[in-house]
C-alpha positions in Angstrom: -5.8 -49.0 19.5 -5.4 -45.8 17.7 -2.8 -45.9 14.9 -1.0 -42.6 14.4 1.4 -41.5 11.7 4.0 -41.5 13.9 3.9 -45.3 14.7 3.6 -45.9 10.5 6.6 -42.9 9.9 8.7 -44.2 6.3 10.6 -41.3 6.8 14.2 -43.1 7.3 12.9 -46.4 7.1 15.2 -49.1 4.5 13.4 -49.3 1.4 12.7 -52.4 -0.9 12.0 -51.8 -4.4 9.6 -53.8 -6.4 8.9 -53.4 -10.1 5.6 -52.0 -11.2 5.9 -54.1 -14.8 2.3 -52.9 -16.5 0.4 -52.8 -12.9 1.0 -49.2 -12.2 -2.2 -46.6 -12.7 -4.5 -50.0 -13.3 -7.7 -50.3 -10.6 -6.8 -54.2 -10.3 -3.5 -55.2 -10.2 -0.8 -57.3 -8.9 2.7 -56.6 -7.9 4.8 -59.3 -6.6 8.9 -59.7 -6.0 9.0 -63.1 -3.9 13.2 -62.6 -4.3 12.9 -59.1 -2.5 10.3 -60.0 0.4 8.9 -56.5 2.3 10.2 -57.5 6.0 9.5 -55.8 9.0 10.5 -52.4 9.4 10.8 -51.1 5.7 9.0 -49.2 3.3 7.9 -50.1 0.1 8.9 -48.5 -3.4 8.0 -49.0 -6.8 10.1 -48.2 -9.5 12.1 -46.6 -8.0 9.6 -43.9 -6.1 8.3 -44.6 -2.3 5.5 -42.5 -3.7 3.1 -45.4 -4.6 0.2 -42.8 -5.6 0.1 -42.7 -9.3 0.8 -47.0 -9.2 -1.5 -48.7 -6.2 -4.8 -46.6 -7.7 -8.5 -47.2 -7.8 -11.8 -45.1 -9.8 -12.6 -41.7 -8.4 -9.1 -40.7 -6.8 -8.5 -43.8 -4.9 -4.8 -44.4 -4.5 -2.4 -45.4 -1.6 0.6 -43.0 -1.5 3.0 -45.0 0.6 3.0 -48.1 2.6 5.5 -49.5 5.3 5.9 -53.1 6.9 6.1 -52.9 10.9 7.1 -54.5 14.2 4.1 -54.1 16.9 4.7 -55.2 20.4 2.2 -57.7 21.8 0.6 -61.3 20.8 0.0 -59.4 17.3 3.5 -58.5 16.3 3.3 -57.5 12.8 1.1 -54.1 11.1 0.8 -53.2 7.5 0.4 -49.5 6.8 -1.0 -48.3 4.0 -1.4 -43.9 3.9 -4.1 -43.3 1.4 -7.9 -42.8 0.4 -10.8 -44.9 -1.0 -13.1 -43.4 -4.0 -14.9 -40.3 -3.5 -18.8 -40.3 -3.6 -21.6 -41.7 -1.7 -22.0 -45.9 -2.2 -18.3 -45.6 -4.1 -17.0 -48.9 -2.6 -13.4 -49.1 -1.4 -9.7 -49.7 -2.9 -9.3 -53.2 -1.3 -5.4 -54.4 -0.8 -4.4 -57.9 -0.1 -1.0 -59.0 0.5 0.4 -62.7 0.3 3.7 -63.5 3.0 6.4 -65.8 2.6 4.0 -67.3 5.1 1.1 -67.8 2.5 -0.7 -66.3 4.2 -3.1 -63.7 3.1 -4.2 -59.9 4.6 -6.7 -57.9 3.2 -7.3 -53.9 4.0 -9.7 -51.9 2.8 -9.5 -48.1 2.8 -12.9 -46.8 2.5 -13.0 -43.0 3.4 -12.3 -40.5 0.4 -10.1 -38.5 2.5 -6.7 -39.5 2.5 -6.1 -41.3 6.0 -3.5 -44.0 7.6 -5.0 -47.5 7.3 -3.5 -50.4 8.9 -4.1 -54.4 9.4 -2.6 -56.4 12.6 -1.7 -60.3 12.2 0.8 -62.8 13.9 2.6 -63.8 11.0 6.2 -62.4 10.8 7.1 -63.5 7.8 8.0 -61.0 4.8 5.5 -59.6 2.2 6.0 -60.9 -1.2 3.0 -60.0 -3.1 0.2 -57.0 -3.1 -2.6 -56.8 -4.9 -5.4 -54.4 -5.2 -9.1 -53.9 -6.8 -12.4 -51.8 -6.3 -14.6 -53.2 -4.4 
């Protein structure tokens, strides 16, 4: 199934605010706030700004620029967003994310084209996000 951004939309979505501490603009990072889970239909901010591009980056213009927390209908009833782009160049790797849920349990998505794309990752567990961490693989 074809994701479009109309399905991943933040545009009027509630938004939870994480700090970004010293994990902002670093390739390998980790941002948690297990007292301010991500649930189900929000959006994700960090500092302040939904605009998660010049936080959540990798080398070579990797970033993600916003991500959102869905309900999907079916047996697979949660999706992760993430908007964004993987490093630009030939054998440039990816921006990998992985995110932990109140759940423990973990999701990993890896945006690999250098054009900036939606990216998404589909998993039973309803439970809220509480951590996200990325690196360059």
């Amino acid at each position: 199934m074809a994701d479009t951004l109309v399905d991943a939309q933040p545009d009027s979505l509630p938004v939870v605010d994480w700090p970004g501490g010293n994990a902002c603009g670093n390739y390998a990072a980790s941002i948690s706030d297990p007292s301010n889970p991500l649930y189900q239909g929000s959006q994700l901010a960090i500092n302040g700004s939904t605009n998660l591009s010049s936080c959540i980056v990798g080398p070579d213009g990797a970033n993600v620029q916003w991500i959102t927390y869905q309900q999907n209908d079916g047996i697979i009833n949660s999706v992760f967003y993430a908007y964004g782009q993987g490093p630009k160049g030939a054998g440039s790797g990816s921006l990998s994310l992985t995110i932990l849920t109140q759940a423990g349990q973990k999701h990993t998505l890896s945006l690999t084209s250098s054009s900036p794309g939606l990216h998404s990752d589909r998993f039973q567990d309803t439970s809220g996000i509480v951590s996200i961490s990325w690196a360059h693989t």
